[in-house]
Structures are given as structure tokens and as C-alpha cells.
C-alpha positions as CSV (number, residue, x, y, z in Angstrom):
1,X,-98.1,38.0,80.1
2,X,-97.2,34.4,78.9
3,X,-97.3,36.0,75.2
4,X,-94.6,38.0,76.9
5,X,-92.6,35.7,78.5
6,X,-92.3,33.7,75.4
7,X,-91.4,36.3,73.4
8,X,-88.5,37.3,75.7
9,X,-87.5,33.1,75.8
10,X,-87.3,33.5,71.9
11,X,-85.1,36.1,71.7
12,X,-82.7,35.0,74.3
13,X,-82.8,31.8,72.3
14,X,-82.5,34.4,68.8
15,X,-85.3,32.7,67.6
16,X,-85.7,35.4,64.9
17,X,-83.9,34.2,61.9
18,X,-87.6,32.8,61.2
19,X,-88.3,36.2,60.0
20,X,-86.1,35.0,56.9
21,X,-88.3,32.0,55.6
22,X,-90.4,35.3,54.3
23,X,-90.1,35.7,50.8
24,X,-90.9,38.9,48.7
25,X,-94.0,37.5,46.9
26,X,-95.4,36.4,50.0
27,X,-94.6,39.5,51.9
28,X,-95.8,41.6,48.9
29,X,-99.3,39.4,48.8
30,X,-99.7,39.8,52.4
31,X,-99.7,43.8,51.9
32,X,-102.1,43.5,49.1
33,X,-104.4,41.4,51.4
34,X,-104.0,43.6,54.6
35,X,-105.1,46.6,52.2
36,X,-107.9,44.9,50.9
37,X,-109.1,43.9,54.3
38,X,-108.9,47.2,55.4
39,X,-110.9,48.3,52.7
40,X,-113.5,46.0,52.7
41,X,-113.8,46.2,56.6
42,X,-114.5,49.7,56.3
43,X,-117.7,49.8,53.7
44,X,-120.2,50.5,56.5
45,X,-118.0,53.4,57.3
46,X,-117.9,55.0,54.3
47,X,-121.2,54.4,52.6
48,X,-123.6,53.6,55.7
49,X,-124.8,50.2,54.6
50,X,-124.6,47.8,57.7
51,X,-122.0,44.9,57.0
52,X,-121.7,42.0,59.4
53,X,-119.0,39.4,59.2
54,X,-115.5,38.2,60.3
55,X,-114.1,37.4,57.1
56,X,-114.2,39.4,54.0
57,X,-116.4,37.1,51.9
58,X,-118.8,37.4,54.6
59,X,-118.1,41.5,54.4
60,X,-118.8,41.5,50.6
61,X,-121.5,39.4,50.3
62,X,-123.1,41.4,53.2
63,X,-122.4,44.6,51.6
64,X,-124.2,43.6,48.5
65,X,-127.3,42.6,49.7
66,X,-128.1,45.8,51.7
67,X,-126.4,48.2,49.3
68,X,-129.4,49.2,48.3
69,X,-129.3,51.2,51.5
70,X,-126.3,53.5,50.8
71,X,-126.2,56.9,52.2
72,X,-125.4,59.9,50.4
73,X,-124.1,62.1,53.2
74,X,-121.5,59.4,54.1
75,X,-120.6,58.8,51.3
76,X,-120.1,62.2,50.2
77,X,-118.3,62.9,53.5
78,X,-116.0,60.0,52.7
79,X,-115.1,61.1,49.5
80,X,-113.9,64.7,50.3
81,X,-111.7,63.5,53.0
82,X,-110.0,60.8,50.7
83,X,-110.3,63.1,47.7
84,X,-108.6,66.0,50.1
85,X,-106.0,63.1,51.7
86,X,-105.1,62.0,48.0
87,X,-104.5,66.3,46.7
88,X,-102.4,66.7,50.1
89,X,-100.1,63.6,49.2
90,X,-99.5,64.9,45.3
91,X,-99.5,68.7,45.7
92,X,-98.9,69.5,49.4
93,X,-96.7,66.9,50.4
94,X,-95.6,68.5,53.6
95,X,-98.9,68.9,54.9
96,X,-99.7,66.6,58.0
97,X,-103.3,66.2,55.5
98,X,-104.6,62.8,58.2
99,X,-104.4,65.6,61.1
100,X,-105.2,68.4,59.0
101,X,-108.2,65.9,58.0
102,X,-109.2,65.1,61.8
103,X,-109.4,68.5,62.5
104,X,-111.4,69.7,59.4
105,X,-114.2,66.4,59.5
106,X,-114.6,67.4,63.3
107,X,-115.2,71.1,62.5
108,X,-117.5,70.8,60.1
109,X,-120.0,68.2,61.7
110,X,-120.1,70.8,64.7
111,X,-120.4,73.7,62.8
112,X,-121.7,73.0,59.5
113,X,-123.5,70.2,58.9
114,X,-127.5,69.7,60.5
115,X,-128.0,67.2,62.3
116,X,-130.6,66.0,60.1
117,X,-128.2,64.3,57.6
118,X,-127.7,61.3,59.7
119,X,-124.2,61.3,59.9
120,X,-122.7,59.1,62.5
121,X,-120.0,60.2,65.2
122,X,-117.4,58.7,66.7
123,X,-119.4,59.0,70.4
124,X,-118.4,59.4,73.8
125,X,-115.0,57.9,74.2
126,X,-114.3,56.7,77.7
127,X,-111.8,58.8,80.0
128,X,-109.0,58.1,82.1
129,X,-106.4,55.4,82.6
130,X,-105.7,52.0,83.5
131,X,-105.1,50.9,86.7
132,X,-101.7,48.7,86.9
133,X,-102.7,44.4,88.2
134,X,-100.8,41.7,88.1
135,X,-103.3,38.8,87.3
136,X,-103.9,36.3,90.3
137,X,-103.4,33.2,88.7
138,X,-103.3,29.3,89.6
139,X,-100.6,26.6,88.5
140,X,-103.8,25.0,87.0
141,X,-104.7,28.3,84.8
142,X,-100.9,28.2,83.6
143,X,-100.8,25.0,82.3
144,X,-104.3,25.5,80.4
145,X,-102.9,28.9,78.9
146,X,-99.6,27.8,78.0
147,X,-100.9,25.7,74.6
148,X,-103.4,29.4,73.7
149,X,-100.2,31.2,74.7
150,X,-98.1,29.5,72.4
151,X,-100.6,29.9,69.6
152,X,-100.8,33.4,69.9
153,X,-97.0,34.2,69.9
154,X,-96.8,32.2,67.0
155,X,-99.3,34.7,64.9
156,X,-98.2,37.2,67.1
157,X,-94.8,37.1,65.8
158,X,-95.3,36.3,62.3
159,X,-98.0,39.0,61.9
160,X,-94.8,41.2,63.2
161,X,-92.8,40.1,61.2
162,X,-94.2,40.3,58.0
163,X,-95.3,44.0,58.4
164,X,-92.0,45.1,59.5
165,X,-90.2,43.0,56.5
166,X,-92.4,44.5,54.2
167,X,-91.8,48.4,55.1
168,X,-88.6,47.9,55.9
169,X,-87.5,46.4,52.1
170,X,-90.4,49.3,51.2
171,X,-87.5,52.1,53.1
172,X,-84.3,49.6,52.5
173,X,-83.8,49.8,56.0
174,X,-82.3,47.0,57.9
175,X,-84.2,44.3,59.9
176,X,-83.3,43.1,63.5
177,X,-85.9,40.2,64.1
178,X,-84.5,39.4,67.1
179,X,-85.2,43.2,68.0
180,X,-88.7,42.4,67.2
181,X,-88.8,39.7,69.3
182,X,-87.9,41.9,72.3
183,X,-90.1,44.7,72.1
184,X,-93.5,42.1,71.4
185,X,-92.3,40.4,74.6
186,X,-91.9,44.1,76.7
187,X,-95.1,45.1,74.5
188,X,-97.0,41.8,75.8
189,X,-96.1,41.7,79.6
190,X,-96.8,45.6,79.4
191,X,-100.6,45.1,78.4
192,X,-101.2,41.8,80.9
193,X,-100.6,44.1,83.3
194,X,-102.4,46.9,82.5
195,X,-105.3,44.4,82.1
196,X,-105.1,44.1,78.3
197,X,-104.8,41.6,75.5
198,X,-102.3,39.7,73.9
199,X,-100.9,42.2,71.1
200,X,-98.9,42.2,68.2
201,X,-98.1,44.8,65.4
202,X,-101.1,46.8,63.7
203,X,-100.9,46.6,59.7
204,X,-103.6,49.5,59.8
205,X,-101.6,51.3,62.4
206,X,-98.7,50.9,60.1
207,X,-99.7,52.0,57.0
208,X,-101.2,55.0,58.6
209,X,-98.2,55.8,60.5
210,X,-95.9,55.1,57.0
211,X,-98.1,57.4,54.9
212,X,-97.8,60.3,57.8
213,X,-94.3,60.3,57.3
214,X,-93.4,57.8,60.4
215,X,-89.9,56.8,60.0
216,X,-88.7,56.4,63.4
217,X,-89.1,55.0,66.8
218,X,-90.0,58.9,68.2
219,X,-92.9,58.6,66.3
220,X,-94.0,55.7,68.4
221,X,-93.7,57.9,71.6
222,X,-95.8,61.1,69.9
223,X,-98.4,58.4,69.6
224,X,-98.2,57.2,73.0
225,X,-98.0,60.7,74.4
226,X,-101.1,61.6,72.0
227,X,-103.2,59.0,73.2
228,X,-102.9,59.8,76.7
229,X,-103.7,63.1,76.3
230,X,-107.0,61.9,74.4
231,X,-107.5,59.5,77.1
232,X,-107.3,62.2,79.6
233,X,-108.8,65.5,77.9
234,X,-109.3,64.7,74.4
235,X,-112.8,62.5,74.7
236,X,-114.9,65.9,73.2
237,X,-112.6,65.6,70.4
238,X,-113.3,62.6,69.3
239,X,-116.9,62.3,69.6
240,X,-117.4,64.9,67.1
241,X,-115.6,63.0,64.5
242,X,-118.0,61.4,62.0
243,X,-117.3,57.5,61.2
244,X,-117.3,58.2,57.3
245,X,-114.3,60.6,57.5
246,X,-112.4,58.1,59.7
247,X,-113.3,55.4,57.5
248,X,-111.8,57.3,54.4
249,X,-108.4,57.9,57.1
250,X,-108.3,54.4,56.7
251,X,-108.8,53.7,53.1
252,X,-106.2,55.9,52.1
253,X,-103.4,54.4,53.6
254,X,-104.5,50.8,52.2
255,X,-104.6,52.5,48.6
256,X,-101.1,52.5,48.7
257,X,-100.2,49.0,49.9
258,X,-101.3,47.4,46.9
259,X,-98.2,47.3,44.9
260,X,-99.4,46.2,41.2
261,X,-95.8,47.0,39.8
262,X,-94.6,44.1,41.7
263,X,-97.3,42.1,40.8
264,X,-96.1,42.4,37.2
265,X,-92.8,41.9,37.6
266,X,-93.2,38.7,39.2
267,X,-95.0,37.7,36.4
268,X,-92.8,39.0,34.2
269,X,-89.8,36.8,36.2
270,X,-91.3,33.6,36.6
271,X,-94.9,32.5,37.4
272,X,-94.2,30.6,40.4
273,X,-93.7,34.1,41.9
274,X,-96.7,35.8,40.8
275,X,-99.0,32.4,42.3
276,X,-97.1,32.5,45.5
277,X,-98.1,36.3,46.0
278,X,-101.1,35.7,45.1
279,X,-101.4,33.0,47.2
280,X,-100.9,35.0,50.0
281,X,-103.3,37.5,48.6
282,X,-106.1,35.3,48.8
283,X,-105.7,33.3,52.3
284,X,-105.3,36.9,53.8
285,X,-109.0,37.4,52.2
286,X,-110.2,34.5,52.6
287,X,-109.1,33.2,56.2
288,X,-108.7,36.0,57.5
289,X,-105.3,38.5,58.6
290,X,-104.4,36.0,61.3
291,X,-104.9,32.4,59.3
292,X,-103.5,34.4,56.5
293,X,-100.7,34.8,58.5
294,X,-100.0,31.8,59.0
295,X,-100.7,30.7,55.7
296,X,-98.2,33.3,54.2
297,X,-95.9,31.9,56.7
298,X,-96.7,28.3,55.4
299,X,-96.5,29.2,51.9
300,X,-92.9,30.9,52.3
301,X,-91.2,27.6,54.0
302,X,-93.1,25.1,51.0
303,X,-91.1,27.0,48.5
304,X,-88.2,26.8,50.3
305,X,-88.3,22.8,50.5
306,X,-89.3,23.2,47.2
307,X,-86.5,24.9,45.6
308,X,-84.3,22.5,48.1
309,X,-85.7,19.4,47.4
310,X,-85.8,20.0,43.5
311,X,-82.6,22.0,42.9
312,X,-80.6,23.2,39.1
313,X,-78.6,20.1,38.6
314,X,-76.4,18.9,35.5
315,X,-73.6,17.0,33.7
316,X,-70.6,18.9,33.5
317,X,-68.1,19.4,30.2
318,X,-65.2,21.3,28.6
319,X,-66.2,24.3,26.7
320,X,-63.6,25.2,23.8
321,X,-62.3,28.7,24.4
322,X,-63.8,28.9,28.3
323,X,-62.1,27.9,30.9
324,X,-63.5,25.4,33.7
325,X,-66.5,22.9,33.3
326,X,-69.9,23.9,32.4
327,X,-73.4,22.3,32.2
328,X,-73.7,20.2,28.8
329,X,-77.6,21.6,28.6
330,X,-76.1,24.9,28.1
331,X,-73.5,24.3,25.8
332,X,-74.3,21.9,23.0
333,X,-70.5,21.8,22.2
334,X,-68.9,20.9,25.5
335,X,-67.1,17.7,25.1
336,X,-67.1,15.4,28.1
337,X,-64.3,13.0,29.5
338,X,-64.8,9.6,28.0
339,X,-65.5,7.2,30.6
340,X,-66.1,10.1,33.0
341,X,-69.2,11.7,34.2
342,X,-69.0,14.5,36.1
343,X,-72.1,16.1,38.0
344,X,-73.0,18.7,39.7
345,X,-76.5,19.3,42.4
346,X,-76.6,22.5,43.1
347,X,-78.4,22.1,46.9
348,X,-76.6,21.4,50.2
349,X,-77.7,17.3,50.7
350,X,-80.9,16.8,53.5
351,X,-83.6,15.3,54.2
352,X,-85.9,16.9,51.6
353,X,-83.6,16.2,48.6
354,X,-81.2,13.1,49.3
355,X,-83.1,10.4,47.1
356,X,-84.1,13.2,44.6
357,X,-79.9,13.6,44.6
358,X,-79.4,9.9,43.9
359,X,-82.0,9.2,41.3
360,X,-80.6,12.1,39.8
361,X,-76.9,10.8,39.7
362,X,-78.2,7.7,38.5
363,X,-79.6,9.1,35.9
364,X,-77.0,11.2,34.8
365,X,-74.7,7.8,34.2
366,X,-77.6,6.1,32.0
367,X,-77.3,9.1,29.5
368,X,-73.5,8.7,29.5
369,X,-71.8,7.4,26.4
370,X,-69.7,5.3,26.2
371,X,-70.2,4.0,29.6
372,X,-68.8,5.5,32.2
373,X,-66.4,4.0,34.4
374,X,-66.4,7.0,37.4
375,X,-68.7,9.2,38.5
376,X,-67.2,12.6,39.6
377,X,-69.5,14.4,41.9
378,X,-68.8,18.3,42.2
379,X,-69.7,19.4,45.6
380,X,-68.9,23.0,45.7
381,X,-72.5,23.6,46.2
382,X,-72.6,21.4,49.2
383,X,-71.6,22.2,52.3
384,X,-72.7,20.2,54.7
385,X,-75.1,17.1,54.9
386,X,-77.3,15.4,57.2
387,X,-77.7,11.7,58.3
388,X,-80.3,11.0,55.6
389,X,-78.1,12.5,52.9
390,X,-75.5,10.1,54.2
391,X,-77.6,6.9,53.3
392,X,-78.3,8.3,50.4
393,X,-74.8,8.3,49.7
394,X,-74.4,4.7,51.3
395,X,-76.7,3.4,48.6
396,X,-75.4,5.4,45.1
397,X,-72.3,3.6,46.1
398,X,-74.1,0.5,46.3
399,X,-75.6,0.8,42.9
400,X,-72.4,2.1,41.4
401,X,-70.5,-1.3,43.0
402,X,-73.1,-3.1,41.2
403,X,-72.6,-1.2,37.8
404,X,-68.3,-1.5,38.4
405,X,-68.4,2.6,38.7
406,X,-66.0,4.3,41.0
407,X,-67.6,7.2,42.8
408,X,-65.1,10.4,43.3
409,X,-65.8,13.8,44.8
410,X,-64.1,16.8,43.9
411,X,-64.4,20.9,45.2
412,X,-65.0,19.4,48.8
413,X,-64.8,21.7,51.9
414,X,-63.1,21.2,55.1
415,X,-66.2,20.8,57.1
416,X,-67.9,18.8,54.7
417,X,-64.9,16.3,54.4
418,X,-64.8,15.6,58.3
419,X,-68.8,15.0,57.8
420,X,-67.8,12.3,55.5
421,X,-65.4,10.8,58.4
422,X,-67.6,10.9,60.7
423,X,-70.7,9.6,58.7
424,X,-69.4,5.8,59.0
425,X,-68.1,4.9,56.0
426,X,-69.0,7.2,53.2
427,X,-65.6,8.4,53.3
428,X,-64.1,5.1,53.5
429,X,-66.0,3.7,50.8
430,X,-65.4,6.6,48.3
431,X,-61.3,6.4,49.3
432,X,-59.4,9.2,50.5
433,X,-57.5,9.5,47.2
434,X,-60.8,9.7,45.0
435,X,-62.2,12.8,47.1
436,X,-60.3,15.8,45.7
437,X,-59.9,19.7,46.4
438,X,-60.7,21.2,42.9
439,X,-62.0,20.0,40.0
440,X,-59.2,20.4,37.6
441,X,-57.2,17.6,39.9
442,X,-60.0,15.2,40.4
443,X,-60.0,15.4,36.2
444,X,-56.1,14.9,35.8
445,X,-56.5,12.4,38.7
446,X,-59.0,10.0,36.3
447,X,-56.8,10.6,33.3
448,X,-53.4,8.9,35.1
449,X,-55.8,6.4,36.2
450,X,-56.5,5.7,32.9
451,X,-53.1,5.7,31.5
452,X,-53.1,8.7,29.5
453,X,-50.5,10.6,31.0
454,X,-47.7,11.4,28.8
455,X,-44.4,13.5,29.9
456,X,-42.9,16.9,28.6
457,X,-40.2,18.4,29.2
458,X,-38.8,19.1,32.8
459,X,-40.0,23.1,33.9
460,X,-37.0,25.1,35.1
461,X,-37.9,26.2,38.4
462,X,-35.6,26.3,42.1
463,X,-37.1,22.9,43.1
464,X,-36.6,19.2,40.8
465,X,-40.2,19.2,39.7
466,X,-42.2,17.4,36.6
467,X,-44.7,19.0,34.3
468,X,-47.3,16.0,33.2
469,X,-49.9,16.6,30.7
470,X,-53.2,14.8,29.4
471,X,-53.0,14.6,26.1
472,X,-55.4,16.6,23.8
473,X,-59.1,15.9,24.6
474,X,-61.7,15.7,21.7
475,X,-62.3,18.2,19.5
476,X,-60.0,20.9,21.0
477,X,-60.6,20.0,24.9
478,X,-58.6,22.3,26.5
479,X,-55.1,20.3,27.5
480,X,-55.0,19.8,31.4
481,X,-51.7,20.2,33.4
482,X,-50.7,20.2,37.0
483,X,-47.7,20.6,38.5
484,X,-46.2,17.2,41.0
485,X,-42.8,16.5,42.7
486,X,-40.5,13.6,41.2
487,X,-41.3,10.2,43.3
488,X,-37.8,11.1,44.6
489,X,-38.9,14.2,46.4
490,X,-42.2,13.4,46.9
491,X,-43.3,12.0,50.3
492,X,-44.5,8.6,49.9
493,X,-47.5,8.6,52.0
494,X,-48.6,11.9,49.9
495,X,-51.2,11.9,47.5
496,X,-50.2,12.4,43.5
């Protein structure tokens, strides 16, 4: 019931935006590990050798001492059902074939099969309903279970999470996390008290539900209704059902959660991809579904401060015949501002990248020739920045007073100006005139500054107002112009 009550807390608090820090690989990877877990967990099943273990190391390396004692009835009682499940999917795709299944496996060790073959059943299945208890619990027993609690709503949740990211980019249905949030919390207080455990999504369940042809919540209430009924009257049912034909129920769900085509074309995009699903892959194997869970989790927020902290960043140019400035590693025949650097990081400013940011500046002006005189920073990637970003800031101005560069700023937003107010003297040490709107300006604004502005001829237009243009940069720099009102009209508090 505390699983619950967290759960509720986060999503009044719409805690699940952490649903997003899962990326594809790793929600791709966790599938692949969830099948293979399922598989592996259900060798005894389907071939009779006894397998002990929690992990599926343990599994295999159980398996393979004692599978000298394989069963042949199972295992030929396995493979029909899958062998039937797998026909039913490709030829009779409208066939319920897992129910059809149940029904034929159930039939056929009543009515067919000896009982000399050895075939285990299901068994008697307990009958009837539980009672509804609210636990009786001291302040004492909350405080010890509030820690546990927290733990398991934290695995509970991501567990949920992941499945229900992964099938719903599998259908390219939306996802409401938050949603998610709210029925594990109603899910949770349900089962304290009907004297249950802590519970999150099945990936079993799942799969087995997708590859019936589940796609909405009424198949959730079928279930419900169905497992009543089982619970009531159903118990016969069940018993008859050999172990081998519900192990292969199982396996053939799992076959299909191991996407390979993805696989590939995360290696065919970039590596990093393919290690982080894999990654996930092996910690599901290897720790577990609920360690891997939290792995997968852990693995999805490391590349994100990776990509943060070590963004795309590079020195800007003009590109003859393109308009705008673009990165001089792409273009070996941009032509940059002489005495003017301009650079662009292509990350917001934090914590996790704010000394990587001013190295990186620095770095920018040593390569500069001739040397530079300003450095123009091009911040229409950044939107914000934190306190740490700010120092950061606070000491590239510092090493720029040292080398006699002025620092400018250009393509900077609203909110990200009024940071700079407020940060306590970023602002004021850059100047208000040096931190400019668009790029173009903050360009024309270094050229006056320089004393290459020449004048043309006044443009006819219904207000007195002066055309001024840079002369020609080198080798066929495109000529930069901007439009300014006559020091007569202009306000004199007004920036040029």
C-alpha cells in the first residue's frame, strides 16, 4: 500500500516525464533481454531437465549439466504447441491459436496421452477469492518500510515504463507516463489490500497479451473477468494442462521480442547505439529483469550527460554562394572575419558541460589567425543556463581580459538574456551593446567597431534612413548590410 501511495504522490507531482530519459536502444535491449529471460526460464518446462537458479547464468549453466536428462514427451509436446502457435500466426492469423492451444494441450493429456509418459500437469489450482484487509500496522513498521517502499516504486515504475515505451513505439501509439503512474499506484493499494504484493507491469504478460491481439484497455477487463471465473470454477481446467505446452505459450511470445532488424540498424547508424542496446541486453541477463531495470535506466541518463556534456561544437564562417554562417570543419572554403572568431556549442550551458564549454572556446581562439580581437559566441542553441555555467562564463571573460579579447554574444533569447542580468555580472561584464539579437548584427556590429564601414547611397523609403555597408570580405564574402536611422532620428540612448 506504500508502493501505492507513492505512486499516487508521483503523479500528482507528474513525476513521469522520467519515462523520457529512455532511449530506443536501451528500450530495444531491454525487450531482447526480457525475451531471453523468458526463454531461458522456461527450459525445465519444455524439455524436463530440472534447472535451478535466479539469474540466467545460473539457468544455463544448470541446464547444461543435467541436460543429459531431457525428456522426449516434453519436448515433443512443446514443439507441436509452438510449431502449431507459429502456423496459426502466418496462415490463420485470425485464429485466437494461445486459446485454441489451451484448449487442444488440455484435451489431449485427458484423452490421448497414457499416463505413462510422464508428462507433468499444471495441478490442482487453489479455488476461491480473496478476502478484502487493511493491514494493521505500527508508526514503527512505517518508517522501516518507507526506504523498501521507495525501492520498489522505483523498479516498479521503470519496469513500467519501459514495457509500455517499448509496445507503444512497437503500435506508434501515444504514451501518458503520468497515466502510468496512476494506475501502478490504484494497481498497488488494490493488492495491499487484498493481501498481495507490491506489483508492477508483467513483460511476460505483455508480450502474451500483444501477440493475442491485445490492443486495448477492455482486454485488461476480459483478463480480470477470466481469471475470476478460473478462480471460481475453472481449477479442473487447469490442472489438466501439461507444463510443456504452457512453457511453449510462453516461448512464443518472447520469439518475437527480439528485434534483430533494429539491432542492425543501430549498427548501421552509429556504434554507440548498437553497445548501448546491447548493454541493456546483457544486464537484463546478467542481473536480472529488475537490476536490469535499473541498469537500462542508468545507462539511458549516462548518455544523456554524455551527449550534454560533449556536445557538436564549431567555428563559424561565410560560405560563398550560401547564405548565413556555417561550421569551418564542413566547409573548407568558408572565409572567416579577420580578427573575429565566431563560435558556436551546440548544448544548453550546466553543470555537466560548462568547463568542457570554456576549454572549448579557448581553444577555438588559439587556432584563430591572425589573432583574434573578439570572440562572438552564438547562442541560439542555449537557452537557459545554470549557476555553474555562469562561472564558467565569469572565468572565459577572465582569460579573454587577460589575452585583450572582447567577449560578444549574438542569437540570444529573452529568457536567457534576463539569466545573464540576474547571474551577477555576466551581463555587465560582456556589455549590453556587445550581446546582440541575430547574428548578422553582432557581425556588422564588429566591422563599425573596426572602422570598416563605408556609406552608399541614401535608400528611398517614407522615413530619412541610411543604407551602410561592410565592404567586400575575402575572397567573395558575401557583403553585409543593415538598415539604421540617421543620428538625427535616431534615439540617443538606442543601440546602433
Amino acid at each position: 500500500m506504500l508502493v501505492g501511495v507513492i505512486c499516487l504522490a508521483g503523479r500528482v507531482a507528474r513525476l513521469g516525464f522520467l519515462a523520457d530519459l529512455l532511449s530506443r536502444p536501451v528500450l530495444v535491449g531491454y525487450l531482447a533481454g526480457i525475451a531471453l529471460t523468458m526463454i531461458v526460464d522456461q527450459l525445465e518446462r519444455v524439455t524436463g531437465v530440472p534447472v535451478d537458479g535466479d539469474t540466467v547464468p545460473a539457468q544455463l549453466t544448470s541446464f547444461v549439466s543435467g541436460v543429459g536428462r531431457v525428456h522426449p514427451p516434453t519436448v515433443v509436446m512443446a514443439a507441436t504447441v509452438l510449431l502449431f502457435l507459429l502456423f496459426a500466426r502466418r496462415v490463420l492469423p485470425w485464429l485466437p491459436a494461445p486459446l485454441v492451444a489451451v484448449a487442444l494441450a488440455a484435451a489431449v493429456s485427458v484423452t490421448v496421452l497414457p499416463a505413462g509418459l510422464g508428462l507433468h500437469l499444471v495441478g490442482t489450482v487453489p479455488l476461491g477469492l480473496p478476502r478484502p484487509e487493511l493491514p494493521l500496522v505500527s508508526g514503527t513498521d512505517l518508517t522501516a518500510l518507507l526506504l523498501p517502499a521507495v525501492g520498489v516504486t522505483v523498479v516498479a515504475f521503470s519496469d513500467t515504463a519501459l514495457t509500455s515505451r517499448a509496445f507503444a513505439s512497437r503500435h506508434r501509439h501515444p504514451l501518458d507516463a503520468d497515466q502510468e503512474l496512476l494506475a501502478l499506484g490504484a494497481a498497488n493499494l488494490a493488492a495491499g489490500v487484498l493481501q498481495g504484493f507490491p506489483i508492477s507491469s508483467s513483460g511476460s504478460r505483455t508480450v502474451i497479451a500483444d501477440a493475442t491481439g491485445a490492443r486495448s484497455q477492455l482486454s485488461s477487463v476480459l483478463t480480470l473477468v477470466t481469471v475470476v471465473v478460473v478462480l471460481l470454477v475453472g481449477g479442473p481446467v487447469l490442472a489438466a494442462f501439461t507444463t510443456a505446452a504452457l512453457g511453449a505459450l510462453v516461448v512464443y511470445p518472447a520469439m518475437g521480442l527480439v528485434d534483430i532488424g533494429e539491432f542492425r540498424r543501430f549498427a548501421r547508424f552509429r556504434r554507440s547505439e548498437l553497445a548501448l542496446a546491447t548493454a541493456a541486453v546483457v544486464a537484463v541477463l546478467a542481473l536480472g529483469v529488475l537490476y536490469g531495470v535499473l541498469v537500462a535506466v542508468g545507462l539511458s541518463v549516462l548518455d544523456l550527460l554524455r551527449r550534454v556534456s560533449r556536445p557538436h561544437d564549431g567555428v563559424l564562417g561565410f560560405v560563398p554562394g550560401v547564405a548565413g554562417m556555417h561550421d569551418v570543419d564542413n566547409h573548407p572554403d568558408a572565409a572567416t572575419v579577420p580578427g573575429l572568431v565566431v563560435y558556436r556549442y551546440d548544448a544548453p550551458l550546466c553543470f555537466a558541460n560548462a568547463e568542457h564549454f570554456r576549454r572549448r572556446a579557448l581553444h577555438a581562439l588559439d587556432d584563430a589567425e591572425p589573432a583574434p580581437r573578439r570572440l562572438l559566441l552564438n547562442m541560439e542553441a542555449v537557452l537557459e543556463i545554470d549557476i555553474t555555467a555562469v562561472d564558467a562564463l565569469l572565468g572565459l571573460c577572465d582569460e579573454l581580459d587577460h589575452r585583450g579579447v572582447q567577449l560578444a554574444m549574438a542569437h540570444v533569447k529573452h529568457d536567457l538574456r534576463q539569466d545573464l542580468r540576474r547571474s551577477g555580472g555576466v551581463a555587465q561584464r560582456i556589455g549590453e551593446q556587445h550581446i546582440q539579437p541575430t547574428l548578422p548584427t553582432a557581425v556588422e556590429a564588429f566591422r563599425r567597431s573596426e572602422g570598416e564601414v563605408t556609406m552608399t547611397k541614401p535608400v528611398t523609403s517614407t522615413s530619412p534612413r541610411t543604407r551602410r555597408t561592410a565592404p567586400d570580405g575575402p575572397e567573395g564574402v558575401p557583403v553585409v548590410t543593415c538598415l539604421i536611422d540617421p543620428p538625427a532620428v535616431r534615439p540617443p540612448d538606442s543601440a546602433p
